[in-house]
C-alpha positions as CSV (number, residue, x, y, z in Angstrom):
1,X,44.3,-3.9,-48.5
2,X,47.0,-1.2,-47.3
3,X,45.9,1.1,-45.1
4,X,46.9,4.7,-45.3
5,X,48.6,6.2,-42.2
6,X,48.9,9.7,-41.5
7,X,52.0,9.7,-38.4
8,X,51.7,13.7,-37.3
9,X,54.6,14.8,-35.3
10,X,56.5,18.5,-34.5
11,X,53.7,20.8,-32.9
12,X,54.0,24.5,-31.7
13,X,56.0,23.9,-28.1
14,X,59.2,23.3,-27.0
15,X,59.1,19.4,-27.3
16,X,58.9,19.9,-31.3
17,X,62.4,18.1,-31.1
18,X,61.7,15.5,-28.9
19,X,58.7,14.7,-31.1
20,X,60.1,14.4,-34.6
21,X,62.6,12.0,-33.0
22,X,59.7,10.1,-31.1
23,X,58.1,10.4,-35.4
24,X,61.3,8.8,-36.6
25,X,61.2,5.8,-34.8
26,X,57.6,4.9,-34.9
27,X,57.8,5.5,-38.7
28,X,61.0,2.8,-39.0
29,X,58.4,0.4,-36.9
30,X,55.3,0.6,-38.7
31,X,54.9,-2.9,-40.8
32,X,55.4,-1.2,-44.3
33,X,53.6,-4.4,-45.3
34,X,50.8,-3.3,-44.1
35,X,50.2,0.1,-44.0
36,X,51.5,3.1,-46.2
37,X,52.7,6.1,-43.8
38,X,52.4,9.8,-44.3
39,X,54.5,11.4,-42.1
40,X,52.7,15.1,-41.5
41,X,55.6,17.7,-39.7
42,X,52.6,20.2,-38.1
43,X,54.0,23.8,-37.3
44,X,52.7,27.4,-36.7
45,X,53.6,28.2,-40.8
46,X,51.9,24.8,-41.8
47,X,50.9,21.5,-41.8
48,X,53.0,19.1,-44.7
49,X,54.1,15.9,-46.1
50,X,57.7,15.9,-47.5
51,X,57.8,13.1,-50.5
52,X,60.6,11.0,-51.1
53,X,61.9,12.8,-53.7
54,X,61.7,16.1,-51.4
55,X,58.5,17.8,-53.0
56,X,56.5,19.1,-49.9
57,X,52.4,18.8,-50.1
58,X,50.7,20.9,-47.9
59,X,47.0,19.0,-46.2
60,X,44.3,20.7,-47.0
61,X,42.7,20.8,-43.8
62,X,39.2,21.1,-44.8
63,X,39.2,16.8,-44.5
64,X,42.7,16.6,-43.7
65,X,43.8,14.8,-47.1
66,X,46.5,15.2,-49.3
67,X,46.7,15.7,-53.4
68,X,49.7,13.9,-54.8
69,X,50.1,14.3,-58.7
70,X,46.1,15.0,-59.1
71,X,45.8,11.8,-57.0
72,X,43.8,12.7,-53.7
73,X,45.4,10.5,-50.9
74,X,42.6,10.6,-47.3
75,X,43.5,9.0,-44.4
76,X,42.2,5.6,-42.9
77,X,43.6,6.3,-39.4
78,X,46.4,9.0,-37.7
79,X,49.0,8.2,-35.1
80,X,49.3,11.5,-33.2
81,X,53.2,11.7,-32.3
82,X,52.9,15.5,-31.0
83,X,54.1,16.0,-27.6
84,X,52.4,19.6,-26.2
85,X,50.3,21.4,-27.9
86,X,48.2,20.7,-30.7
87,X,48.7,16.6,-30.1
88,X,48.6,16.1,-27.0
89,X,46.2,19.0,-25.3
90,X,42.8,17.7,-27.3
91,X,43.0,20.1,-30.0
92,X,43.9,17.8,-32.8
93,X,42.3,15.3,-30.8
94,X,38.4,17.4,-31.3
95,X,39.6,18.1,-35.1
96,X,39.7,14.6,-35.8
97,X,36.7,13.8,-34.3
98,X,34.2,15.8,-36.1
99,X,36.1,14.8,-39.5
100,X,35.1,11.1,-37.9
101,X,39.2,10.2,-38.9
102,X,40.1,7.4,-36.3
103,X,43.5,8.5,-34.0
104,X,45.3,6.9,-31.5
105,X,45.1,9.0,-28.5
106,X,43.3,9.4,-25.8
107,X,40.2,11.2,-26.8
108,X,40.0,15.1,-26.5
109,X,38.0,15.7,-22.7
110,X,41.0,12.8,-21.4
111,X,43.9,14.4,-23.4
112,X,42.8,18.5,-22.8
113,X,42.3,16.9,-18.9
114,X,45.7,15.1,-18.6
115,X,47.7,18.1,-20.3
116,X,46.6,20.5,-17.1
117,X,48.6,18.9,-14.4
118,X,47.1,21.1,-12.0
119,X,43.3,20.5,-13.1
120,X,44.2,16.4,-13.5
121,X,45.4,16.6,-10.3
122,X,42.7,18.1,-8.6
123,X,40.5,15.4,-10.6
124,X,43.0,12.2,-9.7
125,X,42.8,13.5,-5.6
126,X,38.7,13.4,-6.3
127,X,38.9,9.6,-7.4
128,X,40.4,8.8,-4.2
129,X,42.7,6.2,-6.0
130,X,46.2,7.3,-5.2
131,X,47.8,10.1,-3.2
132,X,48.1,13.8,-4.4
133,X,51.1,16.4,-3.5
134,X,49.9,19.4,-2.2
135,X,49.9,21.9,-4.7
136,X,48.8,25.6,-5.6
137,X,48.0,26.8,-8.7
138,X,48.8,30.7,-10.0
139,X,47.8,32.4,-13.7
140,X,50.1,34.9,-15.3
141,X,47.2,37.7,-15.6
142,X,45.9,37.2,-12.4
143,X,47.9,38.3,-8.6
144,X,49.7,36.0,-6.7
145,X,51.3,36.1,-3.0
146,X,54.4,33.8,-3.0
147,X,54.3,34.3,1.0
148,X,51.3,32.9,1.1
149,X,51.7,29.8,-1.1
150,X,54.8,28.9,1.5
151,X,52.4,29.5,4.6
152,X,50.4,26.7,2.6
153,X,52.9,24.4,1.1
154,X,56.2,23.3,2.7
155,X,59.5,23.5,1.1
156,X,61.0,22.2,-1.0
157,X,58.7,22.5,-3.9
158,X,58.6,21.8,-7.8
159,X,57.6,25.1,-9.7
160,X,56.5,23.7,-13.3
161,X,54.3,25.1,-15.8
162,X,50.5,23.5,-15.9
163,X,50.7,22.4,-19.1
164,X,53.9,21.5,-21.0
165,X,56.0,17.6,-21.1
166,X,59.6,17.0,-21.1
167,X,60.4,19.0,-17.6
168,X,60.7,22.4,-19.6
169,X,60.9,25.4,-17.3
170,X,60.3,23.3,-13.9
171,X,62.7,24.4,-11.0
172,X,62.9,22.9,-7.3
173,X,62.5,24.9,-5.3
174,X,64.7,24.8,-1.3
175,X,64.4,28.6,0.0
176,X,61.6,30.9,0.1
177,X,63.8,33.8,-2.4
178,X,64.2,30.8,-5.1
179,X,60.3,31.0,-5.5
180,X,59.7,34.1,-7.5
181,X,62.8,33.5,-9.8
182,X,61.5,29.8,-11.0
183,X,57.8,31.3,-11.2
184,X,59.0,33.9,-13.8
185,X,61.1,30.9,-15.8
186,X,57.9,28.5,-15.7
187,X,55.9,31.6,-17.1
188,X,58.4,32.0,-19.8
189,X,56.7,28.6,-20.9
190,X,53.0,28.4,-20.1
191,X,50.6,31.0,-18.8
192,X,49.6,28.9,-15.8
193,X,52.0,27.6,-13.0
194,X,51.9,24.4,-11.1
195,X,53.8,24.8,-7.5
196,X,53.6,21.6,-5.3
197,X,55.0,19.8,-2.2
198,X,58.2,17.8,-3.2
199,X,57.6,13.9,-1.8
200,X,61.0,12.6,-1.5
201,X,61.2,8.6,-2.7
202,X,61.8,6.8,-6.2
203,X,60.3,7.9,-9.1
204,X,58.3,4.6,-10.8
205,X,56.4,5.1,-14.1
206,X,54.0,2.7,-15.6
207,X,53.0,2.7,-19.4
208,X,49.5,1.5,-20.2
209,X,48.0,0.3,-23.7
210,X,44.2,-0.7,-24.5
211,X,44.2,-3.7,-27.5
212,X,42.5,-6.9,-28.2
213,X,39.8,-6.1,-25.6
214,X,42.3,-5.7,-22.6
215,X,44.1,-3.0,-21.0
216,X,48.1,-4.0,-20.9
217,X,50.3,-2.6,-18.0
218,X,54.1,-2.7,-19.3
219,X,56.9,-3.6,-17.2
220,X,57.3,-0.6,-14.4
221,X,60.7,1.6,-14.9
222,X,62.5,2.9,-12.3
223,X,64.2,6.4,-12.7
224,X,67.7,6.8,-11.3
225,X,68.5,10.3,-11.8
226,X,72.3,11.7,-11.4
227,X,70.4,15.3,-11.3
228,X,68.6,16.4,-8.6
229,X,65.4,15.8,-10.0
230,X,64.4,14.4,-13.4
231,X,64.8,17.4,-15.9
232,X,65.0,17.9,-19.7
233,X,68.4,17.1,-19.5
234,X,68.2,13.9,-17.3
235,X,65.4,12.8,-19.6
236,X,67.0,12.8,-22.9
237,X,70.9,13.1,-22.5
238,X,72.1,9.4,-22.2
239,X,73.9,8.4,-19.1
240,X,72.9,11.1,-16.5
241,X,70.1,9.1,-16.1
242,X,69.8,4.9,-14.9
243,X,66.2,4.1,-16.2
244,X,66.0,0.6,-14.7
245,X,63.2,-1.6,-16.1
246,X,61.4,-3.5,-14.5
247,X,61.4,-1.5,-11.5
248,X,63.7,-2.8,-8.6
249,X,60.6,-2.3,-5.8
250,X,59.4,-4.5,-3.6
251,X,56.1,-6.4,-5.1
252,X,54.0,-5.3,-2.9
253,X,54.5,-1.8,-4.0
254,X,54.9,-2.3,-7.9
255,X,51.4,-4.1,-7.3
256,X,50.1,-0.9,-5.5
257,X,51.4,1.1,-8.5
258,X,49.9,-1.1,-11.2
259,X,46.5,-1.1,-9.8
260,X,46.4,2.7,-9.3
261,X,47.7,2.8,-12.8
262,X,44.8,0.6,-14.2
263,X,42.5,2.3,-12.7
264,X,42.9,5.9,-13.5
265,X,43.4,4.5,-16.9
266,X,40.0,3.4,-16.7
267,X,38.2,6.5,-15.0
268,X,40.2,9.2,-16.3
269,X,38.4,7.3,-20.3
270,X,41.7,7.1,-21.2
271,X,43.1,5.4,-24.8
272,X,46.2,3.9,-26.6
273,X,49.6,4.5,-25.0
274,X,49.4,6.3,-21.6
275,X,52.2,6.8,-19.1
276,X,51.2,7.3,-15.5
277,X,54.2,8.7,-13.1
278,X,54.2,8.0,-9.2
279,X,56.7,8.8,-6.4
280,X,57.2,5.7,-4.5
281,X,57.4,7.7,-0.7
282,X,60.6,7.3,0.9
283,X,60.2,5.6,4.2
284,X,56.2,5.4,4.4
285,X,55.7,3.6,1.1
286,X,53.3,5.7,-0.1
287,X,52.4,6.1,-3.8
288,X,51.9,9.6,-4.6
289,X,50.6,10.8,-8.6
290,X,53.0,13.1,-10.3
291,X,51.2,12.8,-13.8
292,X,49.7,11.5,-16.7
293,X,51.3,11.4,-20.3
294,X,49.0,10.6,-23.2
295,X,51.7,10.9,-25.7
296,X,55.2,9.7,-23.6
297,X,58.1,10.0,-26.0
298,X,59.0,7.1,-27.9
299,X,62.7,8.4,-29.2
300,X,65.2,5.5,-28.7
301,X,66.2,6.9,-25.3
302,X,62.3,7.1,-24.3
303,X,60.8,4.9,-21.2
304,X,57.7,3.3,-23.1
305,X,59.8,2.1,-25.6
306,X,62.0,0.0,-23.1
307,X,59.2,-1.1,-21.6
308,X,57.6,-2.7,-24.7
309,X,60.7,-4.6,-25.0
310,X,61.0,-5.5,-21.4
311,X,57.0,-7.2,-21.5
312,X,58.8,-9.5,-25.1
313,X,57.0,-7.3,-27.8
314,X,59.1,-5.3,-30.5
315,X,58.4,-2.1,-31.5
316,X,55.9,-3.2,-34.8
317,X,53.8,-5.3,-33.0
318,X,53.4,-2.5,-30.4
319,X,52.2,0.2,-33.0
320,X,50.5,-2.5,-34.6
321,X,48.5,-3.2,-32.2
322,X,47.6,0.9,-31.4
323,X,46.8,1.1,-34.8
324,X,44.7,-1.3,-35.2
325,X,42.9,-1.0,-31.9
326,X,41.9,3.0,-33.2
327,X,40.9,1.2,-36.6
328,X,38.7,-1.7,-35.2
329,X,36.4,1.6,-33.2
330,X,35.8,3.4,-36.2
């Protein structure tokens, strides 16, 4: 029997972009043999399905169900393609859960967690699984001495707000009078700021699925970066950045990587896709935590998507396999 899909994508931030492209792609490679897909664009004015023929249905949030022609369409499952805030910070995540709808995220303690990367941080250093930047962490409402936070942390450092994807509003940071100037742009985005220790090495990032009773670590990519760190624009404008998969590391430190990655997958209760980030320490070897995504983007110019087909696997068996996963724990 078809199942009935709800794929919600857009959200309230600024990676409402990034996301409906991430939508468009998992849509194309969902087996329309198998399941029939809503796609649900959430924003701020409303949450709606856009029909074929271009009639837009509002959900009725109430049980997050759809009438179509006097014909009451509900859910079976909902593949949360939001990246920020409401689909990847818990929110949807706790909305779904008491309407008992099955989604397939990481739950909504994990995802609110993850989406602080200053509280995850201080979590992750806690497990005592991987190394943590030094880092201090500053609230728009509340006073902050920026001479202070350089007697503590050394330059350079990465200003970026605590919650938010996609490297919007992050600065690095080389001289003390650059510090106030990329605190006031990361405030522009979020109303807490993240300011840690840059650890200069190679950037390695590790996506992570839970399905058939195992937890599958995808092929490591590397991030070659023309910029001088990876921004918005070395994410998602083709050619500034060489993403090179799988990682050209020694094995000894990929191994390192995929371990640490395995287990704060485990401990942190994560689900579905995850993408864990890691700076590979130049020199010492060293794998430091950067962060965890619990929805990484999968546009065509996205990481987790060349890793799927790096490990063999195309794109519908992947989401296949996430979908039913969330189904099979209802």
């Amino acid at each position: 029997m078809m199942k009935n899909i709800a794929l919600v994508a857009g959200g309230y931030s600024g990676e409402y972009v990034i996301s409906v492209q991430s939508a468009a792609v998992i849509e194309k490679n969902i087996d329309a043999a198998l399941y029939t897909v809503y796609k649900i664009i959430i924003t701020r004015e409303g949450w709606n399905y856009t029909a074929p023929d271009g009639t837009v249905y509002a959900i009725d949030k109430n049980d997050f169900s759809l009438n179509i022609a006097g014909k009451k369409i509900v859910f079976d499952a909902v593949f949360i393609g939001i990246h920020g805030t409401p689909g990847e910070d818990g929110r949807l995540q706790g909305y779904f859960e008491m309407l008992d709808i099955p989604y397939t995220s990481c739950g909504m303690v994990t995802s609110a967690l993850t989406f602080n990367k200053s509280y995850c941080n201080k979590v992750v250093a806690a497990l005592d699984v991987v190394k943590v930047s030094r880092s201090a962490h500053i609230f728009r409402n509340k006073p902050y001495d920026t001479t202070a936070i350089l007697q503590q942390l050394r330059l350079p450092v990465f200003v970026k707000p605590a919650e938010g994807g996609s490297s919007i509003g992050m600065s690095k940071v080389n001289k003390a009078e650059e510090l106030e100037p990329a605190i006031i742009k990361a405030f522009k985005e979020d109303n807490q700021v993240l300011i840690e220790e840059f650890i200069k090495g190679t950037e390695v990032t590790c996506g992570m699925f839970f399905a058939k009773g195992q937890l599958h670590v995808l092929p490591l990519t590397e991030i070659r970066s023309t910029k001088e760190f990876f921004d918005y624009e070395a994410k998602y404008t083709p050619g500034i950045t060489n993403e090179v998969t799988p990682a050209e590391i020694p094995e000894a430190a990929a191994e390192h990587i995929r371990t640490a990655g395995k287990e704060l997958y485990h401990r942190l209760n994560c689900k579905g896709i995850v993408r864990a980030d890691f700076i590979l320490e130049e020199g010492t070897g060293n794998v430091y935590f950067l962060e965890i995504n619990t929805m990484p983007g999968q546009s065509e110019n996205s990481l987790v998507p060349q890793q799927v087909r790096a490990a063999g696997m195309t794109l519908q068996a992947f989401y296949g396999m996430l979908i039913e996963e969330c189904l099979s724990n209802q």
